[in-house]
C-alpha positions as CSV (number, residue, x, y, z in Angstrom):
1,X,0.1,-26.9,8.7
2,X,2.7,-26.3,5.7
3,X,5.7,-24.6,6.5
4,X,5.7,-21.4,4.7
5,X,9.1,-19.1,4.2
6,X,7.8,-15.6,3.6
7,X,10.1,-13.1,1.4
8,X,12.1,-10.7,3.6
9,X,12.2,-7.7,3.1
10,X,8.2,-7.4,1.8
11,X,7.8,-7.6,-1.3
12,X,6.4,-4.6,-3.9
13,X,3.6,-5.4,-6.0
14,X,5.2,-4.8,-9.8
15,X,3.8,-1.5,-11.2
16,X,2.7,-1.9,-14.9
17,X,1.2,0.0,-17.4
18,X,-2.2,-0.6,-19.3
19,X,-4.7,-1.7,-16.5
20,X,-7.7,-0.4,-15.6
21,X,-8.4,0.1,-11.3
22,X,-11.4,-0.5,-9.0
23,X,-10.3,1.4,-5.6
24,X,-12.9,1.3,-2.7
25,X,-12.6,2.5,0.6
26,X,-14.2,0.5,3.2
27,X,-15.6,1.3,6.8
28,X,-17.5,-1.1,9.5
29,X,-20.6,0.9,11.3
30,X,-22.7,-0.6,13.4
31,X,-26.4,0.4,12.8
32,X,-29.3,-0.9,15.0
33,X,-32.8,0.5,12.9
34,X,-35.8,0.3,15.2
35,X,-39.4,-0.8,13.8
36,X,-39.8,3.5,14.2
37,X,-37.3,3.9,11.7
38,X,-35.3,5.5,14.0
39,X,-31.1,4.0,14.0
40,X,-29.1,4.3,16.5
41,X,-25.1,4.2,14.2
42,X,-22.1,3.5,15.4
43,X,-18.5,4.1,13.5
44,X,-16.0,1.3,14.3
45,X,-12.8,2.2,12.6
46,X,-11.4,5.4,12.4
47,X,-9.9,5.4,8.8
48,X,-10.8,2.7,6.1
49,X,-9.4,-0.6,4.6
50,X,-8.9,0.3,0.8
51,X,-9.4,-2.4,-2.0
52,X,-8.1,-2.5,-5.1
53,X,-9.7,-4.8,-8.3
54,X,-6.9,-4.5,-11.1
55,X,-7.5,-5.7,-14.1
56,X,-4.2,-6.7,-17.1
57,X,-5.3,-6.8,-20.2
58,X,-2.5,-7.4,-22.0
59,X,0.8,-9.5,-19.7
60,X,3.2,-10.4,-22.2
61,X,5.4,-13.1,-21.0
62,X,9.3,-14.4,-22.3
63,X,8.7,-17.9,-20.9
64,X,10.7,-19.7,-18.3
65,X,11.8,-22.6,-20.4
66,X,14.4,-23.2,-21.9
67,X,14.5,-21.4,-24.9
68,X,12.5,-17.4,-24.2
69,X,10.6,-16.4,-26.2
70,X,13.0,-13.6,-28.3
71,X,9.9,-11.9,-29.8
72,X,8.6,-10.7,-26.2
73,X,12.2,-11.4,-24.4
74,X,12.8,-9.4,-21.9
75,X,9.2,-8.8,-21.1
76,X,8.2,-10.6,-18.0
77,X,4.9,-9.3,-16.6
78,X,3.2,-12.6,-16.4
79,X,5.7,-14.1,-14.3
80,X,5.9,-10.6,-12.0
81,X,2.6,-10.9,-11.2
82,X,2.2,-14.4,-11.4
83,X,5.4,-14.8,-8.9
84,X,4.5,-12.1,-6.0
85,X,0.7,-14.1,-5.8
86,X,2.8,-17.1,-5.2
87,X,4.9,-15.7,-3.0
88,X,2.7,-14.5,-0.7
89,X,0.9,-18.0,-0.8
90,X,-2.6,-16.3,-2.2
91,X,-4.6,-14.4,0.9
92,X,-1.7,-15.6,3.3
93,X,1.1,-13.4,2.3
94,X,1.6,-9.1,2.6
95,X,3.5,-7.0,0.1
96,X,3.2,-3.1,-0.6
97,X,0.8,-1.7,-3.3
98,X,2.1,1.1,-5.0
99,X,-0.9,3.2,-6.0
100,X,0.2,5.8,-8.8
101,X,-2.6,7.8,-8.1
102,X,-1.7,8.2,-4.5
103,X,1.7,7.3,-3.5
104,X,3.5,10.5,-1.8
105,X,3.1,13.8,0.0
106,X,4.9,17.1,0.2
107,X,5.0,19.2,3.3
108,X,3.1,16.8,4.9
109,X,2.4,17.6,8.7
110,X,3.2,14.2,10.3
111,X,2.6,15.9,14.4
112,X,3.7,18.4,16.9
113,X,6.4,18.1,19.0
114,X,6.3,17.9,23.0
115,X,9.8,18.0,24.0
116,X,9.6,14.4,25.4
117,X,8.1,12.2,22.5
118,X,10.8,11.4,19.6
119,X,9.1,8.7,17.5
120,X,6.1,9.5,15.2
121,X,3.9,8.1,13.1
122,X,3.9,8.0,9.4
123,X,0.4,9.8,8.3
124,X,-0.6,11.2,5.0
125,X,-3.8,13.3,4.6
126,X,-6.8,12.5,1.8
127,X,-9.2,14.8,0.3
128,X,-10.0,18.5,0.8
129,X,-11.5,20.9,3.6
130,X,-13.6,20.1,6.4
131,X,-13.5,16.4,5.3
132,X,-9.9,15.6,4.3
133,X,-9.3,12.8,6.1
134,X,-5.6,11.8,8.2
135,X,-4.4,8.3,7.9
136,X,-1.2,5.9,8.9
137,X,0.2,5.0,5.3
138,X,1.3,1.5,5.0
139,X,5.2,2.2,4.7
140,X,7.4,4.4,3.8
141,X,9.1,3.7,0.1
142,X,12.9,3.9,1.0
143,X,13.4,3.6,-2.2
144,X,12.8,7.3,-3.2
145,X,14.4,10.2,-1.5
146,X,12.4,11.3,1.4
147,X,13.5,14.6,3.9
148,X,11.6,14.7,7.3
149,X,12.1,18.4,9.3
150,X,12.4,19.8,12.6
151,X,10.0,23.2,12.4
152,X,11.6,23.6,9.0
153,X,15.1,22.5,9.3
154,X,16.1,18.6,7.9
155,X,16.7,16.3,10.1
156,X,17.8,13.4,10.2
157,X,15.8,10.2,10.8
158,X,15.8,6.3,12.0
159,X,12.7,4.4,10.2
160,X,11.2,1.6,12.3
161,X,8.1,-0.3,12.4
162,X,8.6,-1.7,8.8
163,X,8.8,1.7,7.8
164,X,6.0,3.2,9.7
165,X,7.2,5.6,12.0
166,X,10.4,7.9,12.2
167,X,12.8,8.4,15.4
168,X,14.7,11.4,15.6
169,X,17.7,11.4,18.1
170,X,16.3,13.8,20.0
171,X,12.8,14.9,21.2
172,X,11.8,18.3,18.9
173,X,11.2,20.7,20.9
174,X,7.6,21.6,22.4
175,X,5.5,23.5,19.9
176,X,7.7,22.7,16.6
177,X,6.1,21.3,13.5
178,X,7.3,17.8,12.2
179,X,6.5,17.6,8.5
180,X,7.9,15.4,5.4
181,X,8.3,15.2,2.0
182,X,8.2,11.6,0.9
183,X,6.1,8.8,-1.1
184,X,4.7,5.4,0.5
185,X,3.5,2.3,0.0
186,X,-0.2,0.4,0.8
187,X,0.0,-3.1,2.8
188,X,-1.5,-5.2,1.0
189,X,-2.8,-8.4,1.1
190,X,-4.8,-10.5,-1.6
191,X,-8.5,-11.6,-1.0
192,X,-8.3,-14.4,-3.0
193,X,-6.7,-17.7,-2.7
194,X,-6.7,-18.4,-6.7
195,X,-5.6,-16.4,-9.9
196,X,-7.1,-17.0,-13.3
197,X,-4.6,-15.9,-15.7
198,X,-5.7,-16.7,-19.3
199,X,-3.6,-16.9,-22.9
200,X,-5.5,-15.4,-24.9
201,X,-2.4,-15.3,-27.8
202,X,0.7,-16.8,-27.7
203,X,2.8,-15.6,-24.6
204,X,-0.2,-12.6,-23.8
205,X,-1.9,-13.2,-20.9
206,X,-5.3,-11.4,-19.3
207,X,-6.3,-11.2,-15.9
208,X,-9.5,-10.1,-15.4
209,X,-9.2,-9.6,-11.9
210,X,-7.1,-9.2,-9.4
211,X,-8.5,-8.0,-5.6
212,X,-6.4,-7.3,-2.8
213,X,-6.7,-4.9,0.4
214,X,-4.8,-2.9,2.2
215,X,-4.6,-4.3,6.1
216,X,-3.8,-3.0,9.6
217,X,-0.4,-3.9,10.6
C-alpha cells in the first residue's frame, strides 16, 4: 500500500464560473415486492448523499513550464482543478464542495437548549412546508463571517468536529433557541479514480465530467 500524505486543513474544491451542474440526491430503501404485488419498504438513511456531475467547458490554463503562457497568464483553472483531483489521490481523498446554489442559512434553528448539553450540531434545513427536510452540513466555511445566538443574543463559539458542531462555554439555558447565521461546505469525495481533461485549443481545456459525492463523516 502507497504511502499517501493527505492535505491538512481539507481542501476547497475551486469555485469557477461557466459550468453547467447535475445535483442528485440519493437515498438507500429496502423494498421486498411480493408475487401479490404487495411491498413491504424500508427507509435506511435518514437524509441523502448528494452527487454532483460538473461539467467545464472552457478551463483556460497559463502552463507550468517555464515560460506561462502571457496570453491566458494568470488564469489557472486547469491546474486548480486538475491539482485538488490529484491531491485527493482520485476517489481516495475528501475536500469541501462549495455549492453556490446552496451554501448558507440565516436564522437557522440549529436546537433547543436543556441547560446541560453545550455542544450542537451544525444542521441546515431544505425545501419548504411539511417536507422541508433537516440535515448535518458538511462544515462550516470559516472563511465567511458566521454569528451563532443564545435565544437571540450572540454568542460566542468553539467549532470542533472539522467544523461540524459548535461548543458554547456554557450550557444555554433550558427552553432557549440556538440559531445561526452562517454558510457551509459539502464533504466531498470523487467517484472516480480518473479525469479526462481534453485541449480542445491551445491552453483551453474541457471536462466533460466531473462526479463526486458528498459522504458521511
Amino acid at each position: 500500500m502507497a504511502i499517501f500524505i493527505y492535505p491538512d486543513p481539507t481542501p476547497v474544491m475551486p469555485t469557477l464560473n461557466g459550468f453547467s451542474v447535475h445535483k442528485k440526491p440519493i437515498f438507500a430503501a429496502t423494498v421486498a415486492e411480493a408475487v401479490s404485488g404487495r411491498a413491504v419498504m424500508g427507509a435506511n438513511a435518514a437524509f441523502p448523499l448528494w452527487e454532483f456531475d460538473l461539467t467545464y467547458e472552457v478551463l483556460r490554463s497559463q502552463t507550468q513550464n517555464r515560460e506561462p503562457d502571457t496570453y491566458y497568464s494568470p488564469n489557472v483553472e486547469f491546474e486548480a482543478i486538475a491539482s485538488l483531483f490529484l491531491a485527493c489521490a482520485g476517489s481516495y481523498g475528501r475536500f469541501w464542495y462549495n455549492d453556490p446554489t446552496d451554501n448558507s442559512r440565516t436564522g437557522q434553528v440549529i436546537g433547543t437548549g436543556d441547560g446541560v448539553s453545550a455542544t450542537f450540531q451544525i444542521i441546515r434545513s431544505f425545501g419548504t412546508g411539511n417536507t422541508s427536510l433537516v440535515e448535518p452540513v458538511g462544515g462550516l466555511n470559516y472563511l465567511l463571517p458566521y454569528t451563532f445566538y443564545d435565544n437571540g443574543t450572540p454568542t460566542a463559539i468553539t467549532l470542533a468536529n472539522n467544523n461540524r458542531t459548535i461548543t458554547f462555554a456554557s450550557a444555554p439555558t433550558l427552553g432557549h433557541s440556538i440559531t445561526g447565521d452562517f454558510s457551509y461546505y459539502f464533504y466531498c469525495r470523487f467517484l472516480e479514480d480518473g479525469a479526462d481533461f481534453e485541449q480542445f485549443m491551445h491552453n483551453l481545456w474541457l471536462l466533460r465530467s466531473l462526479k463526486f459525492r458528498s459522504v458521511k463523516p
